[in-house]
C-alpha positions as CSV (number, residue, x, y, z in Angstrom):
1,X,45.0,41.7,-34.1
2,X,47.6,42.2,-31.2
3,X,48.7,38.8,-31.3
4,X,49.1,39.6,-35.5
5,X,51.3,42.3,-34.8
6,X,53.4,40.9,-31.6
7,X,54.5,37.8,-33.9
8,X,55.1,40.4,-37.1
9,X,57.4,42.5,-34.9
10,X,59.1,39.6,-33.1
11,X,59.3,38.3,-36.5
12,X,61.2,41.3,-37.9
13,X,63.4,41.4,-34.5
14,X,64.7,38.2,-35.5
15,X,66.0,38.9,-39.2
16,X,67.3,42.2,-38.0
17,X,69.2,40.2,-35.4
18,X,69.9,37.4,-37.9
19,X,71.2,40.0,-40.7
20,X,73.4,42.0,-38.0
21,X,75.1,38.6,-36.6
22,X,75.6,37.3,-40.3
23,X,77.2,40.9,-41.6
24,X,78.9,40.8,-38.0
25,X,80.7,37.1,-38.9
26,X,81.0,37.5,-42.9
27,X,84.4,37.2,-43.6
28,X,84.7,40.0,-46.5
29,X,87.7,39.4,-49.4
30,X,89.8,42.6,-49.6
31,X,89.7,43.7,-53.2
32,X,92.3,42.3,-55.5
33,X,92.0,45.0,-58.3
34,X,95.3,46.8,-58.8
35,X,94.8,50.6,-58.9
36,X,97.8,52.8,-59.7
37,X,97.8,56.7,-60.2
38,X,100.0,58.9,-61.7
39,X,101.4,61.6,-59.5
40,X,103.1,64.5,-61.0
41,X,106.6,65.3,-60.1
42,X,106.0,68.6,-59.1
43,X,103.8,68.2,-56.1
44,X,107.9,66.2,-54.5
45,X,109.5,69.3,-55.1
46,X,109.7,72.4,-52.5
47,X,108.8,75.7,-53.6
């Protein structure tokens, strides 16, 4: 049983070490979605 659970943790170890190195390296696209919102005038103007 303690051999069982020394592979299952060294197991989970390894894809938590595998899944922070791969998010670490992943090269991410910025978003290409154009996003425009209207401002109204008066929030330029002093009061």
């Amino acid at each position: 049983m303690q051999r069982l659970s020394r592979i299952l943790v060294v197991l989970i170890l390894a894809i938590l070490l595998g899944a922070i190195g791969f998010l670490a390296t992943w090269d991410i696209p910025p978003p290409t979605a154009r996003v425009e919102k209207a401002i109204p005038y008066e929030r330029f103007t002093s009061k």
